[in-house]
RODO-2510 file (C-alpha; in nm, 4 decimals, decimal comma):
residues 474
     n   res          X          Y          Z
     1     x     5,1523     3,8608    -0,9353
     2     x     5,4033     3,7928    -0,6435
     3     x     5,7284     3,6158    -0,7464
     4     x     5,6627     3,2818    -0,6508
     5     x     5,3677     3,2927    -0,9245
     6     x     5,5597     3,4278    -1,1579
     7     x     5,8263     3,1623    -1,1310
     8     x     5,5374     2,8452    -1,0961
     9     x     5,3810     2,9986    -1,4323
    10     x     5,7154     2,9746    -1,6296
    11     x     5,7555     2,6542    -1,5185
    12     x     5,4724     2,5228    -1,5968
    13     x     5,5256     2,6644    -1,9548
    14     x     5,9009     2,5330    -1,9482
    15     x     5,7052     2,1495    -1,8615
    16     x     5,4366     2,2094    -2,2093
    17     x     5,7171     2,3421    -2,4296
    18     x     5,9172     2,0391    -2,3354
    19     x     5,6121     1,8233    -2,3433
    20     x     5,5310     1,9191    -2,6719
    21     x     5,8975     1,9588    -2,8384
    22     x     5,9168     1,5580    -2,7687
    23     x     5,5926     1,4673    -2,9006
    24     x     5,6518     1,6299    -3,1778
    25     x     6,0530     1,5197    -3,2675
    26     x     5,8631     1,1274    -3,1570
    27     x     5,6007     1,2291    -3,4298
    28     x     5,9107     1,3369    -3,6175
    29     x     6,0885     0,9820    -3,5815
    30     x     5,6895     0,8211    -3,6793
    31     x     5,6699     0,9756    -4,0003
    32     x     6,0505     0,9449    -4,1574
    33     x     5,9853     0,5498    -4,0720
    34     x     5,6872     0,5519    -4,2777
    35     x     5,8047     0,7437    -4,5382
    36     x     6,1103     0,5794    -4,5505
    37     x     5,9150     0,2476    -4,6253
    38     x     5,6536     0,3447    -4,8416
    39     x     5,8838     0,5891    -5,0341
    40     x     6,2077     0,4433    -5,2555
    41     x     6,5373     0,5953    -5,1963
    42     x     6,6607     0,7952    -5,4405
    43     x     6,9864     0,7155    -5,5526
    44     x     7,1831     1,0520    -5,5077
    45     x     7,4822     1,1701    -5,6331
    46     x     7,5724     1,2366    -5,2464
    47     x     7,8474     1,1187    -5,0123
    48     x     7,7789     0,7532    -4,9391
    49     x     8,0792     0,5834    -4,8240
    50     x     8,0697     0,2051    -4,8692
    51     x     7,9479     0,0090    -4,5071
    52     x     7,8582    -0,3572    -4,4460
    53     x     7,4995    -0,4750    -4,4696
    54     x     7,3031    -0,5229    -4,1187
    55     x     7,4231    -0,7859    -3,9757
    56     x     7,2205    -0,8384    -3,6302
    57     x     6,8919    -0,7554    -3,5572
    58     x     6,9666    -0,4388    -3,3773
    59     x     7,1041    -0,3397    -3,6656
    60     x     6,8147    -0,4072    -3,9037
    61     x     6,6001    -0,2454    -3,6470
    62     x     6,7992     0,0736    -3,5691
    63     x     6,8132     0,0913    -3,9921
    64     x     6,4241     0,0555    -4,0194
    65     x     6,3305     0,2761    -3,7935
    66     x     6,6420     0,5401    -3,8000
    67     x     6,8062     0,5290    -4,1164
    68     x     6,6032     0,8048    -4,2692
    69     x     6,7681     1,0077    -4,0226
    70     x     7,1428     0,8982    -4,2249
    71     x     7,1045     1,0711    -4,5379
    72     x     7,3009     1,3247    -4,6883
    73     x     7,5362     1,5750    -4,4998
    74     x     7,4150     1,3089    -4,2339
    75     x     7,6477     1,0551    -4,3625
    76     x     7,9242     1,3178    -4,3716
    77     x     7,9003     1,3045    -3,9420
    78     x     7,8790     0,9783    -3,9717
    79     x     8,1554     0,8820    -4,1434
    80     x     8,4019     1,1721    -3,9747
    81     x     8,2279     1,0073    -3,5923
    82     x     8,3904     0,6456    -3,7201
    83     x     8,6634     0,7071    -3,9349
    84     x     8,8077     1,0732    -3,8300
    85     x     8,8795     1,3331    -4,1066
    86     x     8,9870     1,1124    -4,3705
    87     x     8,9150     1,2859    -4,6493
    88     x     8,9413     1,7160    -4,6994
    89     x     8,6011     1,8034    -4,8162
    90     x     8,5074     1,6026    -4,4323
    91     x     8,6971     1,9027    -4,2947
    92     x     8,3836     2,1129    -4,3911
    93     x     8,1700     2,0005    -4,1063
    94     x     8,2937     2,1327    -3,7721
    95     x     8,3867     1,8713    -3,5349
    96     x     8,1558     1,9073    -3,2364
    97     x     7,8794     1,6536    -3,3527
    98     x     8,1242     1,3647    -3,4050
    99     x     8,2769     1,4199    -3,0947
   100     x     7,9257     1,4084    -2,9171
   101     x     7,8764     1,0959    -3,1339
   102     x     8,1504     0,9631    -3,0512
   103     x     8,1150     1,0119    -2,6633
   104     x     7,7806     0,8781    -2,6577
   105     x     7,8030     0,5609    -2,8194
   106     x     8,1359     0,5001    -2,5879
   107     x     7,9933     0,5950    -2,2922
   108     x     7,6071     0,6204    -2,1863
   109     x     7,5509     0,3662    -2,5183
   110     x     7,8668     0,1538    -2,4631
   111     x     7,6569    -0,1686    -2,4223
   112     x     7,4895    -0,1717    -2,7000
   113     x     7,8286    -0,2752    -2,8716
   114     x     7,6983    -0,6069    -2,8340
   115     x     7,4316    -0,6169    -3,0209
   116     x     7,4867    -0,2838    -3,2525
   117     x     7,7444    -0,1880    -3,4771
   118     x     7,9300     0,0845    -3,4883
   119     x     7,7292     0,2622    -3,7147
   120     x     7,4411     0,1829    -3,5877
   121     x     7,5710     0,2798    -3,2144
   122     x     7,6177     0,6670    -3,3556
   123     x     7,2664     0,6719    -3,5515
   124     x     7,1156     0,5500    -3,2369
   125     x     7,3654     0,8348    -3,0090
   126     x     7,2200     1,1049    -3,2759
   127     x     6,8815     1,0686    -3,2086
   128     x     6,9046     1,0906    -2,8912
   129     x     7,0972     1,3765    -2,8860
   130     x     6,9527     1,5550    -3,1590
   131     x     6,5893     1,5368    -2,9623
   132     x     6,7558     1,6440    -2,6096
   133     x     6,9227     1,9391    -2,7959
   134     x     6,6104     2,0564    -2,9945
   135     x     6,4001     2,0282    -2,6824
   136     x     6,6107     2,2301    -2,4502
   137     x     6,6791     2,4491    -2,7061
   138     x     6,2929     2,5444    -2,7743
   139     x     6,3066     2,5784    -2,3710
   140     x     6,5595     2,8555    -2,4127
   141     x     6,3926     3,0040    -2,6921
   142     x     6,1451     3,0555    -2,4092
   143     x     6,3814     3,1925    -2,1484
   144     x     6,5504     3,4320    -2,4355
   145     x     6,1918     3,5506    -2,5315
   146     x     6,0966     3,6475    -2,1906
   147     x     6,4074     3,8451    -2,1495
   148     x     6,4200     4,0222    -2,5267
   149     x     6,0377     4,0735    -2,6172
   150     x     5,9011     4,1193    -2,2202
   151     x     5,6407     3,8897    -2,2823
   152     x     5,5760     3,5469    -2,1612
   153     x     5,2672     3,4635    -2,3958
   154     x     5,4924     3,5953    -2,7096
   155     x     5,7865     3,4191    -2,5920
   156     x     5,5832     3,0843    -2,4865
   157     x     5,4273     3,0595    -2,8388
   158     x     5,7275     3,1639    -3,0384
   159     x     5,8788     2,8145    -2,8760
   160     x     5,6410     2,6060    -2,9666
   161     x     5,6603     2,7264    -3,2667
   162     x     5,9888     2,5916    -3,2830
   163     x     5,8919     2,3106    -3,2091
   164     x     5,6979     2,2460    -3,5569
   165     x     5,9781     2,4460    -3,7736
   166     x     5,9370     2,3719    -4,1126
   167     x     6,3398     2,2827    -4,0539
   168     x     6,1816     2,0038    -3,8305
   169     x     6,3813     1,7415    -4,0130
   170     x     6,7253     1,8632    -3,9719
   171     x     6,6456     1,8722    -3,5664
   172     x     6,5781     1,5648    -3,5783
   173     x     6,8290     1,3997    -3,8663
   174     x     7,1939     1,3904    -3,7697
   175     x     7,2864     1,6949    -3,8180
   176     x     7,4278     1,9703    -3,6104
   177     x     7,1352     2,2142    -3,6346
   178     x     6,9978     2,1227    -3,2905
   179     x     7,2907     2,1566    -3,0792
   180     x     7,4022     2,4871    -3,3012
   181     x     7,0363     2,5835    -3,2098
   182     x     7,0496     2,4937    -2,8239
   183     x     7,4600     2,6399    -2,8057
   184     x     7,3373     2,9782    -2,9509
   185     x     7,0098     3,0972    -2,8022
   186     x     7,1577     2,9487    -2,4474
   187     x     7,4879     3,1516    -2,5226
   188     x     7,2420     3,4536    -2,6585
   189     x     7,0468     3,3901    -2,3208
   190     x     7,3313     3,4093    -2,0536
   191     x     7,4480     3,7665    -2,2946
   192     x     7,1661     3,9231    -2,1624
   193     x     7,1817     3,8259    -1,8592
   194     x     7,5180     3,9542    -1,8643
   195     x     7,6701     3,6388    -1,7457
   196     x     7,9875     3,6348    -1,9450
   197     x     8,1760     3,3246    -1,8987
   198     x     7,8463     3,1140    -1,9415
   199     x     7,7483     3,2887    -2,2595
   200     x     8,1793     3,2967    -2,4153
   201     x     8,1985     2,8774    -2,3743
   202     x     7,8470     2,8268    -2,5556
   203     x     7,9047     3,0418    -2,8266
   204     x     8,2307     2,8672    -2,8334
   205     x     8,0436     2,5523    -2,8591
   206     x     7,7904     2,7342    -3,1190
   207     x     8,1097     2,7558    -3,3059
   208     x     8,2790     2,4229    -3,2794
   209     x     7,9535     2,3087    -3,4088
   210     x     7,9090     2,5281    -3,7306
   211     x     8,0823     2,7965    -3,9104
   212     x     7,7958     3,0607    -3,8851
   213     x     7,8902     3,0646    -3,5137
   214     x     8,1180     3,3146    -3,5791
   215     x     7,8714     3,5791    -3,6808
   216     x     7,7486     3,5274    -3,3037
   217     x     8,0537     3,7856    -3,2466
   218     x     7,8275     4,0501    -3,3606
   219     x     7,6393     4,0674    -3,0417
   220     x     7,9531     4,0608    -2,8144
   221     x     8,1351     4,3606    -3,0106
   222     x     7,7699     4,5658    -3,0230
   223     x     7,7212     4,4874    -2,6325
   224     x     8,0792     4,5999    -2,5826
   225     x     8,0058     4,9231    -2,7955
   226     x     7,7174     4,9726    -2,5720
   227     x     7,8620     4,9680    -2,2863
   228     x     8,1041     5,2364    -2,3408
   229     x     7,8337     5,4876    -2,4843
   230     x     7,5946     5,4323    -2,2278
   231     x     7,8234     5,3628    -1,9405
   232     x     7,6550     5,0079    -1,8694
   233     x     7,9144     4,9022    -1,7225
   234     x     8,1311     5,1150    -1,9103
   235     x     8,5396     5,0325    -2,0082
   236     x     8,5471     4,7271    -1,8037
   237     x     8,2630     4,5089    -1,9791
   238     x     8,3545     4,6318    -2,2965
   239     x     8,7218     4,4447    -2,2410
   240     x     8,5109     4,1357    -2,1213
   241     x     8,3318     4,1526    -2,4534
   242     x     8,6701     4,1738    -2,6552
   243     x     8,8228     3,8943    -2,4730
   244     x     8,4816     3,7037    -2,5460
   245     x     8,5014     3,7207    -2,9147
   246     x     8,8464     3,6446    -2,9585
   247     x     8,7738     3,3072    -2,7629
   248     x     8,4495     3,2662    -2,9733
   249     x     8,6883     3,2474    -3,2756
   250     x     8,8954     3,0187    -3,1349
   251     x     8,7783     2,7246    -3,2319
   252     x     8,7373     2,7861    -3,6093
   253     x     9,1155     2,8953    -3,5701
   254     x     9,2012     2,5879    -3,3981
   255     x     8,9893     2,3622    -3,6409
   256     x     9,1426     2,5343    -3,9296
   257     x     9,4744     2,4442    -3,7764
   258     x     9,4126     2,1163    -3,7184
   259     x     9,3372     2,0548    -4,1023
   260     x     9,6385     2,1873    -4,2030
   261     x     9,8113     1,9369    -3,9227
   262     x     9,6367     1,6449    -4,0652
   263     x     9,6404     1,7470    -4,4551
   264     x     9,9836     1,9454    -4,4970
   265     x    10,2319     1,8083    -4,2713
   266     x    10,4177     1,5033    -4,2953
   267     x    10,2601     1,2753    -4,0838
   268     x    10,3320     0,8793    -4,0019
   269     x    10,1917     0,6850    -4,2866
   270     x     9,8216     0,4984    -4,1587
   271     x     9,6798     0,2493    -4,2505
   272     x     9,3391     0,3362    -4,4623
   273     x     9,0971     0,0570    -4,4951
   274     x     9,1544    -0,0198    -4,8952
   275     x     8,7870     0,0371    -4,9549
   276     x     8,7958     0,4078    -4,8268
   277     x     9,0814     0,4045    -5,0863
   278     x     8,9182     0,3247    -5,3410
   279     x     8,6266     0,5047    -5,2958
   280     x     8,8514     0,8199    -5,2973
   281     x     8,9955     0,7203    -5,6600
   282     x     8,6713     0,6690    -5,7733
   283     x     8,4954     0,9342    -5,6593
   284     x     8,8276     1,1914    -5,6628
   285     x     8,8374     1,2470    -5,2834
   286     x     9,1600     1,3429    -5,1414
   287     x     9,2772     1,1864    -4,8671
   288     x     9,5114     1,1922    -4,6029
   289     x     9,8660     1,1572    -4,6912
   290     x     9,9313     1,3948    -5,0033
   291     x     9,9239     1,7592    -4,9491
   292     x     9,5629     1,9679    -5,1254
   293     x     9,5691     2,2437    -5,3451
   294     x     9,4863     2,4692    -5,0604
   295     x     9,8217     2,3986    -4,8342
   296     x    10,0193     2,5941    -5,0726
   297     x     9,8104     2,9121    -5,0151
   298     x     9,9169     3,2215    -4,7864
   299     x     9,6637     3,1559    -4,5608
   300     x     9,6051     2,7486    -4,5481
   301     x     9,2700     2,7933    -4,4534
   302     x     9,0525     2,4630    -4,5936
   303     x     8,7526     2,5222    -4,5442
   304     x     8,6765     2,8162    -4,7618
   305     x     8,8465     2,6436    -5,0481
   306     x     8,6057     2,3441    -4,9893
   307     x     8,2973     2,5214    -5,0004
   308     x     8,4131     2,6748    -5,3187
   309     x     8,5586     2,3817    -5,4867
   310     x     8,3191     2,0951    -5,3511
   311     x     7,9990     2,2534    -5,3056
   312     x     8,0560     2,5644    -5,5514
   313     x     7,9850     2,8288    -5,2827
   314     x     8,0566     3,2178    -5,3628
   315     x     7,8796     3,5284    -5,4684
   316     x     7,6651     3,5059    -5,7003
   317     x     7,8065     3,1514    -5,7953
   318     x     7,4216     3,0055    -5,7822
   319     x     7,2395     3,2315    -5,9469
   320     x     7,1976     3,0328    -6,2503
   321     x     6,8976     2,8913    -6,4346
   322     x     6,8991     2,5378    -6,3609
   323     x     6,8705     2,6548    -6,0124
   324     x     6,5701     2,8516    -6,0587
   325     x     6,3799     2,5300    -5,8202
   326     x     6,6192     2,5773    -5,5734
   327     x     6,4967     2,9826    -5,5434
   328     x     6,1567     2,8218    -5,5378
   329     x     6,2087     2,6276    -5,2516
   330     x     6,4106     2,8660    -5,0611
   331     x     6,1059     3,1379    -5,1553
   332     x     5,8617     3,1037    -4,8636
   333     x     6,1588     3,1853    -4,5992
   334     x     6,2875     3,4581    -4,8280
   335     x     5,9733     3,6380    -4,8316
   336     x     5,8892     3,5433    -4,4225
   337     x     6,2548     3,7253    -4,3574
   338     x     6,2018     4,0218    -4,5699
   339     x     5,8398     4,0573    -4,3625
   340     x     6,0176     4,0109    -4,0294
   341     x     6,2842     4,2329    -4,1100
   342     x     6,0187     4,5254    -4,2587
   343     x     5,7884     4,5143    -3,9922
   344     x     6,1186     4,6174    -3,7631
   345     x     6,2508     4,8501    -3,9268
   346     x     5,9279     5,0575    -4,0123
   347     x     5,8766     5,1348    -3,7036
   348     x     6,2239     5,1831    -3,5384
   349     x     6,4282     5,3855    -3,8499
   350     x     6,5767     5,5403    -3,5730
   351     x     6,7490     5,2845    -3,4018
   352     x     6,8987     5,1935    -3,7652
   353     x     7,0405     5,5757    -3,7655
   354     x     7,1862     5,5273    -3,4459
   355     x     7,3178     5,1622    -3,4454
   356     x     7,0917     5,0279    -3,1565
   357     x     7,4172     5,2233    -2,9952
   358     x     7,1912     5,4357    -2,7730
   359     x     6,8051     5,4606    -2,7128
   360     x     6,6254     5,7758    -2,7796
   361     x     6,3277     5,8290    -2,5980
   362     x     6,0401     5,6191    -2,7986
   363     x     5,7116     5,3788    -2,6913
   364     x     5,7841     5,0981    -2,8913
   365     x     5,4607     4,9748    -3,0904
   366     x     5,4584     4,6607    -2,9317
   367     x     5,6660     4,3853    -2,7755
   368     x     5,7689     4,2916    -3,1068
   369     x     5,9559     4,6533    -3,1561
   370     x     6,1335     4,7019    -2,8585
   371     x     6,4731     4,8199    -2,8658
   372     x     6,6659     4,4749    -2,7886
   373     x     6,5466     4,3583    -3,0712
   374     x     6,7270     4,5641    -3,2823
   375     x     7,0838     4,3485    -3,2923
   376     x     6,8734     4,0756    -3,3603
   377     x     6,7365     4,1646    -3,6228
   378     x     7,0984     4,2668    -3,7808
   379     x     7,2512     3,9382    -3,7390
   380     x     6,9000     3,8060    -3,9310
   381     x     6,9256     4,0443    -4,1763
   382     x     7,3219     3,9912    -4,2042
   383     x     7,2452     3,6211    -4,1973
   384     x     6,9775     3,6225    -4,5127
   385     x     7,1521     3,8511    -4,7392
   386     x     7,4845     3,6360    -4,7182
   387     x     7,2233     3,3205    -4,7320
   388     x     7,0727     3,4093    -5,0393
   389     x     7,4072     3,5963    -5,2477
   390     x     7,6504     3,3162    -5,0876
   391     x     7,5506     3,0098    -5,0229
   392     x     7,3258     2,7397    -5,1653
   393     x     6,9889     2,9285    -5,1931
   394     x     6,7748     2,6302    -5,0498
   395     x     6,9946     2,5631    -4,7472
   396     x     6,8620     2,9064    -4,5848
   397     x     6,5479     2,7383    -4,4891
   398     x     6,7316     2,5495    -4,2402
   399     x     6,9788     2,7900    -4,1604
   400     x     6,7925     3,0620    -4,0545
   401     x     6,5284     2,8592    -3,8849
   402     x     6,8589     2,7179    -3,6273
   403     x     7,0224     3,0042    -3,5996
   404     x     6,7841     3,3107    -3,4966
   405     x     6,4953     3,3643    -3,3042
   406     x     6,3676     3,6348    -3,5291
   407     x     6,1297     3,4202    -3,7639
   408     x     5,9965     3,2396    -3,4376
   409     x     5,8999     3,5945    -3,2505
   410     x     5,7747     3,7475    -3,5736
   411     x     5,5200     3,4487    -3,6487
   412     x     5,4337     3,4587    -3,2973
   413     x     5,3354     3,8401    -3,3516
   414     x     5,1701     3,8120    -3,6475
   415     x     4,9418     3,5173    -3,5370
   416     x     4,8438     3,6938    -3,1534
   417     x     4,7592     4,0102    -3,3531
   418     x     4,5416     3,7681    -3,6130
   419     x     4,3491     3,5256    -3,3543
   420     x     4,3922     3,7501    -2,9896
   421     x     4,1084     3,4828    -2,9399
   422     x     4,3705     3,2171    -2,8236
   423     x     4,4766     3,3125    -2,4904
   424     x     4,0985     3,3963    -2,3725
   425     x     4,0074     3,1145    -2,2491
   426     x     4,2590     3,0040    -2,0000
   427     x     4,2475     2,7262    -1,7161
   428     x     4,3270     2,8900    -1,4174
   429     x     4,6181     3,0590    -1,4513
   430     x     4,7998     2,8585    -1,7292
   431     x     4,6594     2,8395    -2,0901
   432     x     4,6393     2,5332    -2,2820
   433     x     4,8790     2,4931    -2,6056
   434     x     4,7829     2,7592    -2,8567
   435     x     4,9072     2,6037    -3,1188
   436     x     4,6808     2,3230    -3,0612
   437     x     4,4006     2,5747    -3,0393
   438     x     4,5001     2,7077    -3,3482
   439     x     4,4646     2,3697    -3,5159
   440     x     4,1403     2,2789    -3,3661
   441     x     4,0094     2,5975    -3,5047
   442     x     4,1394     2,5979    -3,8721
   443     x     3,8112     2,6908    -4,0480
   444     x     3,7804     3,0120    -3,8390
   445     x     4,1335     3,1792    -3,8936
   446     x     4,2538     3,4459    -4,0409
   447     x     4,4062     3,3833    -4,4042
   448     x     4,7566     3,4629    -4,3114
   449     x     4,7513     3,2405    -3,9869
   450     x     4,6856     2,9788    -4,2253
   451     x     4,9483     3,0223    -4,4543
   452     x     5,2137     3,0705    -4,1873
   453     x     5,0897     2,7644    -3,9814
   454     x     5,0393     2,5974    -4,3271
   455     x     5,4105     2,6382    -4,3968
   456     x     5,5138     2,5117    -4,1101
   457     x     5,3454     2,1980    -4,1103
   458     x     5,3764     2,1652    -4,4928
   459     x     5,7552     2,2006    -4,5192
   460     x     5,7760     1,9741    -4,1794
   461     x     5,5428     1,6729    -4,3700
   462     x     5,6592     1,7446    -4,7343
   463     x     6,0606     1,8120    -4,6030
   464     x     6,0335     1,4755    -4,3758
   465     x     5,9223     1,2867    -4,6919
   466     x     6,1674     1,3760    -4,9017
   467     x     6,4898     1,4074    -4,6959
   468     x     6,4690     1,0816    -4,5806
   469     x     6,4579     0,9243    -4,9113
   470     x     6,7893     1,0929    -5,0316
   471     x     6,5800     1,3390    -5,2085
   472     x     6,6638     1,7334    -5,2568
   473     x     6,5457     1,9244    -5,0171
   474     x     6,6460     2,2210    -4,8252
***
């Protein structure tokens, strides 16, 4: 195949994985409006800071048909897009949502001011941001695959995968998992095609967007190691990749700073809307004005206090018995990570004895095993561990599904090897969707395609339902 082929095939798949990553974030949008009627909401014990009813009928509208997409940590971005950090435990969710938010609604979305309010105007901005992000971002996904696992097919299907993540919700809610998503594999992307600059700003943006973007350091400091014991590129990239990771950490440093500015510092007194007020004394929020607990440490660093003292994060600190559903829930992606992670590592123990540092002369069993998979499937493993011993057990679902490729290009290995069926019948030289296929044949697959597609689908319908309704969910 001559290059001109090769580049109208991957465009063609770049034009179905788009294709398909909006139909499905629209079919996304459909089913949190109909759950969000026909279901009640809950009434959570969850930030919900006090707002004025619809008053317009853009308002009532954008409500009906996007407020499922409001709930929870939602409202957090909300509030901090409107209102600025107001309160500390806000200072928890990095700032590069908002900002987007913010920008949106002030400038592509600016007349809708006059018929919208200004919640309403950043609901609206979200959406539409969240379903550019997630779509590019299952592009990349693509582009990454092609590069890592040297092979379109796996690549092509491990995107559409993403496109029907059981963490389907969150790409579509307001949250930051999209544009973490898009920032990383794009910043992963660039890495190996050693274009530095590119991939050092959207890691930086990975990391403005969530704190986990700072374990995207790992693959700067292992190129950088590389390069000096191979000699790819030898003393001089490995400086680049230095210099890189000290401006990936920059802005959690800068954040971090920024609290203590706002939190610890005299500051002129502001004016606080009195029902913000309030709901701080009633709810025990601290806001602006007094100096936290945390200000008087050696290192004023908020945000590690606030996961521990909001949200009770720490080791070990939810292993407890009440949680027991919450290790349910969390059990599916557990048990997918421990797979992914096995079916590595069987086969390459000796990458693991030498770091992934330097290759030794081995046929890898399939695209799946290759070599430049191997610091992937660190950061995974690095990522799950801390997931499960850390963090909120049930939040890894969501986590893991935004943050690495891994689970995508392990399902998409597992199901080729099941149903080799779906790419033998092609029209002319580009298949049709094999996920489709898949669906259209569900009486004649293999057990374990069924459960992995099956899990998919069911934690995208079942997590839709219940998120939306300000029910738990992952």
């Amino acid at each position: 195949m001559n290059l001109l082929a090769m580049w109208t095939l991957r465009d063609l798949f770049l034009q179905e994985i788009l294709r398909f990553s909006l139909c499905c974030r629209g079919f996304t949008f459909a089913l949190q409006v109909f759950f969000n009627i026909l279901i009640p909401d809950h009434k959570a014990d969850a930030f919900s800071p006090p707002r004025p009813p619809p008053s317009t009928t853009g308002d009532y509208l954008i409500e009906l048909f996007l407020g499922g997409l409001g709930r929870w940590d939602a409202e957090h971005f909300l509030f901090i897009a409107e209102h600025g950090y107001l309160y500390e435990h806000n200072m928890a969710f990095f700032p590069l949502l908002p900002l987007l938010l913010v920008g949106l609604s002030k400038g592509p979305l600016w007349p809708m001011k006059w018929v919208l309010s200004t919640r309403s105007q950043l609901l609206l901005s979200a959406a539409v941001l969240n379903c550019a992000c997630s779509a590019l971002a299952g592009a990349v996904i693509y582009l990454l695959g092609c590069l890592v696992l040297q092979n379109r097919r796996t690549a092509f299907l491990a995107a559409l995968l993403f496109c029907i993540s059981p963490a389907s919700i969150f790409m579509a809610a307001t949250y930051s998992e999209s544009l973490f998503a898009l920032s990383t594999f794009a910043g992963l992307w660039l890495l190996e095609k050693r274009k530095t600059l590119g991939c050092c700003l959207l890691l930086c943006l990975a990391t403005s967007a969530r704190s986990n973007g700072l374990i995207n350091v790992g693959f700067l400091l292992h190129t950088g190691a590389r390069a000096i014991i191979q000699g790819i590129g030898g003393l001089k990239r490995a400086i680049k990749m230095l210099m890189a990771t000290l401006v990936v950490t920059l802005p959690f440093l800068f954040f971090q700073y920024y609290g203590y500015r706002s939190f610890c510092l005299p500051s002129p007194k502001e004016e606080i809307p009195q029902e913000l007020l309030q709901l701080a004394i009633d709810k025990g929020y601290h806001a602006r004005g007094t100096p936290p607990v945390w200000c008087f440490s050696s290192i004023p660093v908020a945000y590690s206090y606030l996961q521990s003292e909001y949200w009770g994060v720490g080791f070990l600190k939810y292993f407890q018995l009440r949680q027991i559903p919450n290790f349910l829930l969390a059990m599916p992606v557990m048990v997918l990570g421990i797979c992914t992670v096995w079916e590595y590592a069987r086969a390459n123990l000796h990458l693991f004895k030498t770091l992934g540092l330097w290759d030794i002369e081995k046929k890898p069993l399939s695209e799946y095993h290759g070599s430049r998979l191997f610091v992937y499937i660190v950061h995974f493993t690095f990522l799950m561990v801390f997931g499960i011993l850390c963090m909120h057990v049930q939040v890894i679902t969501r986590m893991l599904f935004s943050s690495s490729p891994m689970l995508f290009w392990f399902c998409a290995y597992k199901i080729q090897k099941n149903e080799p069926w779906i790419w033998g019948l092609e029209r002319g030289r580009f298949p049709s969707n094999p996920v489709l296929r898949l669906f259209r044949a569900w009486p004649s697959l293999r057990l374990q395609t069924k459960v992995l597609l099956g899990y998919f689908l069911g934690y995208w319908f079942i997590g839709t339902a219940l998120h939306v309704n300000f029910l738990p969910w992952t």
